[in-house]
C-alpha positions, 0 to 999 in steps of 0.5 A: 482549521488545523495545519498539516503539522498539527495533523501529522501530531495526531496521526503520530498519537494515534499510534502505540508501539506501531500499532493503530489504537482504534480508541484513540482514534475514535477518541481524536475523531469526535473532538475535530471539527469535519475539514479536519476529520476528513484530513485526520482519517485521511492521514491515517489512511496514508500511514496505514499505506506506508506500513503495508505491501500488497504483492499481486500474484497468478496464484496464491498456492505457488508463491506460499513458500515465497511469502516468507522471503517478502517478509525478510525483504519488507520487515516491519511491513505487513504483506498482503498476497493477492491473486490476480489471475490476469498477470502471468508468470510474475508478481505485481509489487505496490509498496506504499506509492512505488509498484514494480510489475515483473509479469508477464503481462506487463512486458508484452504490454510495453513492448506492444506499446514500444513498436506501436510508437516506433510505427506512428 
């Protein structure tokens, strides 16, 4: 069994100029054993998230425009645009384990929660 060190090796090697080498993984994959497969994909897995922000949004055609200025604030990430037609007025921003939820939505969700706590 390998440790998260040895783990974290591979998933470094598996990388060339910051870019995911599909051979060299598919080249690691076949020569670990199961355990240590499942954690070397999920290693890959958890990079990839770190190199990615997925912006949610009501309607991809208004924040087209906006796409570039979260490219600026994000460099050497890839932004995802997704719609979301149940958030209003405001983006949902995941970042790796951080979100920041700026919609409507959400705020009146927390403020319905505030008073439901207030009349317990």
């Amino acid at each position: 069994m390998m440790t998260y060190k040895d783990i974290k090796k591979l998933v470094n090697a598996s990388y060339r100029n910051g870019v995911l080498h599909e051979d060299t993984v598919m080249k690691i994959a076949d020569m670990l054993d199961t355990r240590d497969g499942k954690a070397y994909l999920r290693g890959i897995k958890l990079e990839e998230q770190k190199k990615r922000v997925i912006v949610a949004v009501p309607t991809a055609r208004i924040y087209n425009d906006v796409e570039k200025w979260y490219i600026e604030v994000f460099p050497d990430k890839t932004v995802e645009v997704r719609e979301d037609a149940f958030l209003m007025l405001g983006p949902k921003i995941t970042a790796g384990d951080m979100v920041y939820d700026a919609s409507l939505k959400h705020r009146l969700d927390e403020f319905i929660e505030q008073i439901e706590q207030q009349y317990e």
